[in-house]
N, C-alpha and C positions, 0 to 999 in steps of 0.2 A: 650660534654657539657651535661650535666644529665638533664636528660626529654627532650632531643631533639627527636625527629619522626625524623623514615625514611618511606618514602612508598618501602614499600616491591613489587617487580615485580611478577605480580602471574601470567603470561601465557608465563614464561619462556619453550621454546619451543629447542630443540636440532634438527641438519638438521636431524638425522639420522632418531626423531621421526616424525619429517616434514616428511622426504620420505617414510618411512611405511604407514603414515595413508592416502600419495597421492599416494603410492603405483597402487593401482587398477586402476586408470584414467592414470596411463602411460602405456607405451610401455613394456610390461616385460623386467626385467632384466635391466630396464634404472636407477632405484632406486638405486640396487647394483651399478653400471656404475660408478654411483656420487658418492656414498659415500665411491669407492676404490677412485678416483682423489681428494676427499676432505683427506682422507687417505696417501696419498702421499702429499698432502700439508702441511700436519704436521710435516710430516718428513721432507722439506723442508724448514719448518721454521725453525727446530731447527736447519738444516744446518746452513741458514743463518745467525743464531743469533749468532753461534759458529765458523763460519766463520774466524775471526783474528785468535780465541783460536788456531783451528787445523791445524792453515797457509793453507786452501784451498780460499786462494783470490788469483788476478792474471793470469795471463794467462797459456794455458796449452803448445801454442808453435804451435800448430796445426788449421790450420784454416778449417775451413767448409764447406757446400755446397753453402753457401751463399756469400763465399768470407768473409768472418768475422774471426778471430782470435778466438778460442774459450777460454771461461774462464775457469777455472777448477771445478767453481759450476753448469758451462751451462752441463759438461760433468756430472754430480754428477746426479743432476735434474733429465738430460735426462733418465741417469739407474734408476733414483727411478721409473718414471713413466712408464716405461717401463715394467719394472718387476712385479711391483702393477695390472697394464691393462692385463700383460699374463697372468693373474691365473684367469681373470675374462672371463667365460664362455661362454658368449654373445658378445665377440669380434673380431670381424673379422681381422681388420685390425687397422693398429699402423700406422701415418704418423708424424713424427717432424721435426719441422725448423730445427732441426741440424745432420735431415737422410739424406740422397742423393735420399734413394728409400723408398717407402712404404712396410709397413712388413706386410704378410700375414699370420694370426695366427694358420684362422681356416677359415672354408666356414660357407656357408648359410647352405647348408646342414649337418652340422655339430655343430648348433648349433650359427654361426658367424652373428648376426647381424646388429650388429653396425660398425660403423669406426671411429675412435677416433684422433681426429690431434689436434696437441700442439706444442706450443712454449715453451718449460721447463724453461726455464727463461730468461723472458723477459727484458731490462735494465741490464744485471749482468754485464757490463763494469762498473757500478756505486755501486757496492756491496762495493769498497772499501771506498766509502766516505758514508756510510749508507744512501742511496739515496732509495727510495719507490723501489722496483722491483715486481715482479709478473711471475706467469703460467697461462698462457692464455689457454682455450681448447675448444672444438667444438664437437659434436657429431652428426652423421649422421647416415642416416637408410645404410644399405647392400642391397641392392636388385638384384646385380647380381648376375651372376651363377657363378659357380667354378671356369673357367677358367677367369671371369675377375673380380673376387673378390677387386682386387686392384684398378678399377676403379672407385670403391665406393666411393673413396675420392676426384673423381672429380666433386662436383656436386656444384650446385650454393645455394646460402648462402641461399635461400628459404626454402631448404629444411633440416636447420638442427632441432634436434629433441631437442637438449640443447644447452648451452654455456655461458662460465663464465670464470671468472679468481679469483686467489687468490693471494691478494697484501698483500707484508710482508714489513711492513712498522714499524710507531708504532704503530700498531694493525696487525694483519693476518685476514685479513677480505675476505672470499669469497661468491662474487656475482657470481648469477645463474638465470639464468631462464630455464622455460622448456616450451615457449611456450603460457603460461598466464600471464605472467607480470613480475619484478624484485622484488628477495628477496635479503637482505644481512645479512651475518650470522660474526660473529665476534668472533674469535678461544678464549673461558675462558682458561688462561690457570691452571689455579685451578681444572676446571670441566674435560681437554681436550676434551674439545667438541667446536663444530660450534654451536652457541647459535644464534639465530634467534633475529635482534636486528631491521630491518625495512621488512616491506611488502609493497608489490603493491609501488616501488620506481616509483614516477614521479618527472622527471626533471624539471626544470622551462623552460617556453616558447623562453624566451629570457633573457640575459645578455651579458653587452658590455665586454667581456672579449672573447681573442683570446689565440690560444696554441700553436705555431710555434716555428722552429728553422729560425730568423731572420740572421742569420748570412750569410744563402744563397740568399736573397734576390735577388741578382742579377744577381740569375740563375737561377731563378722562372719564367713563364711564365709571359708576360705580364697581364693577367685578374688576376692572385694574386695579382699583385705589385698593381692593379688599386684599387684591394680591400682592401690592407693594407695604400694604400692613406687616402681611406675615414675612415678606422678604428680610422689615427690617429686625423683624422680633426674631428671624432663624439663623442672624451673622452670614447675609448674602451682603457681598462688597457691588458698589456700582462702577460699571467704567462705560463712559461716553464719550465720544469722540467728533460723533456730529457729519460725519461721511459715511456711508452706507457701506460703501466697499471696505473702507480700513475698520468699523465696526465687528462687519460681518467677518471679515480675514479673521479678523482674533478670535471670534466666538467659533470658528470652524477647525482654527487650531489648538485654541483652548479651552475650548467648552463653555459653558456659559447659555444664556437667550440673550437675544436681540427682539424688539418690541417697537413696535409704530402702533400705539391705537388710534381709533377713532377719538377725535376730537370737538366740542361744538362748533368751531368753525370747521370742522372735516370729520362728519358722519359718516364717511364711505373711505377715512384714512386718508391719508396724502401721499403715500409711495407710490406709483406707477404699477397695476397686476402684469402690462407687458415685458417694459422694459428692467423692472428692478425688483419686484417679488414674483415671477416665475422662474428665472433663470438663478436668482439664487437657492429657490428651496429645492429648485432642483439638486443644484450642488449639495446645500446639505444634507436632503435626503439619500444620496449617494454615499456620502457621508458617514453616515448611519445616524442621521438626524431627523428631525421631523420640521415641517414648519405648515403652521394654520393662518386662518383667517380668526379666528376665536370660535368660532363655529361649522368650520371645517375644512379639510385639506385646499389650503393653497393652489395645488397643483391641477385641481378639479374643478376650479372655478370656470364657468364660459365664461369668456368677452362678450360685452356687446359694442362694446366702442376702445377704438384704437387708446387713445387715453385715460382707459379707466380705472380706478383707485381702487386701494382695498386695505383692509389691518394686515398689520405681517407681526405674527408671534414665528422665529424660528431658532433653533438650536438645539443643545441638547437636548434627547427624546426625553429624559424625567425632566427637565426645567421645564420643557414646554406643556407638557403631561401637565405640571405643578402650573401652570398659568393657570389652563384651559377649565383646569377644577375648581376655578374661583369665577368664571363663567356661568351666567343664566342656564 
């Protein structure tokens, strides 16, 4: 329409200029860290997007460390990131949901700081019905010595230095933190760039919305079932979506819980504590969220094994509050 205004966005900000100018207040060599896995995100996307084009949906025949069937974009993923992390300088060690072992690059004394663990892509059973999916990642300091370098990725969610994920949805948006609070950055894909579109994200305190696979109900502990009694007697709506990452994205924009319990066939949960419940309750407790095991903080847990499981209640601090009080 002639003579309409638009307001022009004038503190368009790109991640890469974000981490230069926060460059000096991190951890050397964390800035580059991010902006190779935002780098592999891209490529990832266009994976995804071209996904039907190049027939790489579907499965590859070969199942995992996880007992999972892998897809053929889980496999794709895992080498982008993979490759992208080896050239980067300051990385000690590689762990992903779809290794058996953790890869050791480089030591401390060499230069190996960090340890890097990822979920390459998160949901890709639902790539074929264009369902939200995402890479989940974590970054941890190095601090041992040569010979147990690899134990670096055992350490509890306290101590990691970033984490974030990037959901390719209809947008590629990757969320990060580093420690002071949540950004999110949203892939132009005109600029190819992460364009900085919210800062300092805070969740809301509460809302009656729950995230669960109800289908298992009834092989959920008792203190779930008691909780989804009262959910349905207090007009809490459910929204599931069955991908971790496009779950959690909603519950961290709009309030709500997200819930994996333990199950009879998975007393110890089925979520991953390295790869996909430390690095998001990080986010949400940044947040200004909480997230538990049902019996306490997430984030506090030690590893004892690179693949180990866990319950994940996280979201808003009264939803979650409201689970935990229907808890033994």
């Amino acid at each position: 329409m002639a003579g309409q205004q638009y307001e022009i966005r004038e503190n368009l900000t790109s991640l890469d200029l974000r981490l230069r100018a926060s460059a000096a207040a991190m951890p050397e060599g964390l800035a580059e860290l991010i902006s190779a896995i935002a780098l592999a995100g891209k490529s990832i996307a266009q994976k995804v997007r071209r996904a039907r084009i190049e027939d790489v949906v579907g499965e590859v025949g070969v199942t995992n460390v996880q007992g999972e069937v892998q897809q053929k974009l889980d496999v794709i993923s895992n080498e982008l990131l993979k490759h992208t992390l080896a050239r980067i300088p300051s990385v000690a060690v590689i762990a992903s949901e779809e290794e058996e072992e953790v890869l050791v690059l480089r030591n401390r004394s060499d230069g190996g700081v960090f340890s890097v663990l990822f979920d390459p892509l998160d949901g890709s059973s639902n790539i074929d019905v264009g369902v939200g999916i995402g890479t989940i990642f974590s970054v941890l300091p190095n601090r041992e010595e040569s010979t147990d370098t690899a134990a670096s990725a055992l350490q509890p969610g306290t101590s990691q230095l970033a984490a974030g994920y990037v959901l390719y949805g209809s947008q590629v948006a990757l969320v990060l933190t580093i420690g002071d609070g949540v950004d999110m950055y949203v892939l132009d894909p005109c600029l190819g760039e992460f364009v900085l579109v919210a800062e300092g994200l805070r969740m809301p305190d509460r809302k009656k919305v729950y995230s669960l696979n109800e289908a298992y109900v009834d092989t959920f502990p008792e203190s779930y079932r008691r909780y989804l009694t009262h959910a349905h007697k207090s007009g809490y709506s459910g929204r599931y979506i069955g991908s971790m990452v496009a779950d959690v994205h909603r519950t961290l924009i709009k309030g709500g819980v997200f819930l994996y319990p333990p199950t009879e066939s998975n007393p110890d949960g089925k979520l991953r504590l390295l790869y996909e419940a430390n690095p998001m309750s990080l986010l949400i407790e940044q947040a200004g969220g909480r997230a538990s095991t049902g019996s306490g903080r997430i984030l506090q847990v030690r590893p004892t094994r690179v693949h180990q499981r866990t319950p994940v209640i996280l979201g808003s601090a009264v939803e979650v509050e409201q689970v935990e009080s229907h808890q033994p």
